[in-house]
C-alpha positions in Angstrom: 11.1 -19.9 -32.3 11.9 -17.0 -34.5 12.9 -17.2 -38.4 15.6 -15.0 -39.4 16.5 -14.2 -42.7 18.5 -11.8 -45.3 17.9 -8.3 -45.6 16.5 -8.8 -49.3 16.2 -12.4 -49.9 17.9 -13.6 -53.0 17.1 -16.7 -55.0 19.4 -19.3 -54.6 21.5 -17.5 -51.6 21.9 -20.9 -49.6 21.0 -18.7 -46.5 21.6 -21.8 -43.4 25.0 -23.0 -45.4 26.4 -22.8 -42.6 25.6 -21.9 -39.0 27.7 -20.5 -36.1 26.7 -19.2 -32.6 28.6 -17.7 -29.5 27.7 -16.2 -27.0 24.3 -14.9 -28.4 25.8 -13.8 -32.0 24.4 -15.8 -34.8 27.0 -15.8 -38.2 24.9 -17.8 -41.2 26.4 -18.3 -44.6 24.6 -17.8 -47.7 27.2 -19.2 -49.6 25.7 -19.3 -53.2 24.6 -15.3 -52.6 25.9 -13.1 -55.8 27.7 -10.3 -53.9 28.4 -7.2 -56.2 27.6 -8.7 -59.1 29.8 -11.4 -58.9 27.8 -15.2 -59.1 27.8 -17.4 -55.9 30.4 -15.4 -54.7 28.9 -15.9 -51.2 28.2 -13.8 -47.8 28.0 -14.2 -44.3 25.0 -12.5 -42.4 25.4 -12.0 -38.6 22.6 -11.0 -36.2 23.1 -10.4 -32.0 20.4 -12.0 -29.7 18.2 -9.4 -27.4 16.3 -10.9 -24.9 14.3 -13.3 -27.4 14.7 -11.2 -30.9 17.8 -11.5 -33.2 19.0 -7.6 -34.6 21.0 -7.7 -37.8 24.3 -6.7 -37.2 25.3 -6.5 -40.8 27.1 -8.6 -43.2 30.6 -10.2 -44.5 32.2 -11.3 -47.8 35.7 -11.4 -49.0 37.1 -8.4 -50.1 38.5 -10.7 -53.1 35.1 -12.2 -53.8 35.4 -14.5 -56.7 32.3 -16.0 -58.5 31.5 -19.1 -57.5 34.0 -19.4 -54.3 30.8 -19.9 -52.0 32.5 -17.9 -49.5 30.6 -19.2 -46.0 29.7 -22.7 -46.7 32.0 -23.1 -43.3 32.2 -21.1 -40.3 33.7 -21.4 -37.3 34.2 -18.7 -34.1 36.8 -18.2 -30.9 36.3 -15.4 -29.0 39.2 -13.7 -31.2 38.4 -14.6 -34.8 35.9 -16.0 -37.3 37.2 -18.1 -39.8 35.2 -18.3 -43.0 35.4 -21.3 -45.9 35.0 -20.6 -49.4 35.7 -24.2 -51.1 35.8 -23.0 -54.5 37.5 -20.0 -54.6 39.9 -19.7 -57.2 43.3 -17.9 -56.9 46.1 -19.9 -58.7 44.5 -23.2 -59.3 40.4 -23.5 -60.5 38.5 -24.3 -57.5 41.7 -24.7 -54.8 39.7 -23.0 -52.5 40.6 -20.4 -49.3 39.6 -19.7 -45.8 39.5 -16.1 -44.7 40.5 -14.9 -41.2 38.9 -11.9 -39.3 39.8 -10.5 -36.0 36.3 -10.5 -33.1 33.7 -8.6 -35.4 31.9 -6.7 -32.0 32.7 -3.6 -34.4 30.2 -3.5 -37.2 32.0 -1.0 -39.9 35.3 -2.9 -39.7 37.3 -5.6 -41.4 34.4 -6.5 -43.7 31.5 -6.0 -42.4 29.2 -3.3 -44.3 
């Protein structure tokens, strides 16, 4: 059994939103996580299984983070792309919602993560 959490914990975070592994890499949202300052704008955390401990590989959010767009209440992985749900994020229309694609996130420093 191991317990994995954020970095620094936040209040509120929804850390376990949603849950995706394959192939020993873990991506958990924390959809209601205020990301920059903006509120329940939403993360995605990722850690890589060694042996039987989890290392952090780092984390994702949109780069158009909106508040309350609960970016990773969905996930979902191929061995080519994560997808990521934000339900609520608003572009045009309050609340219409988006799904942001990323290419296979081996690479921590690219397309997102920090």
């Amino acid at each position: 059994e191991a317990r994995l959490q954020a970095a620094v914990p936040e209040a509120g975070a929804g850390l376990g939103s949603a849950i995706d592994l394959r192939a020993g890499r873990l991506l958990v949202g924390a959809s209601g996580e205020n990301t920059d300052g903006i509120a329940n704008s939403g993360r995605v955390h990722a850690w890589q299984r060694s042996g039987t401990d989890w290392q952090p590989l780092g984390t994702l959010q949109a780069a158009d983070a909106g508040p309350f767009a609960f970016f990773g209440r969905s996930i979902a992985s191929t061995p080519g792309s994560v997808v990521v749900g934000g339900p609520l994020r608003a572009s045009v229309n309050p609340a219409e919602g988006s799904a942001w694609i990323y290419p296979d996130l081996d690479v921590i420093g690219a397309d997102g993560f920090e």
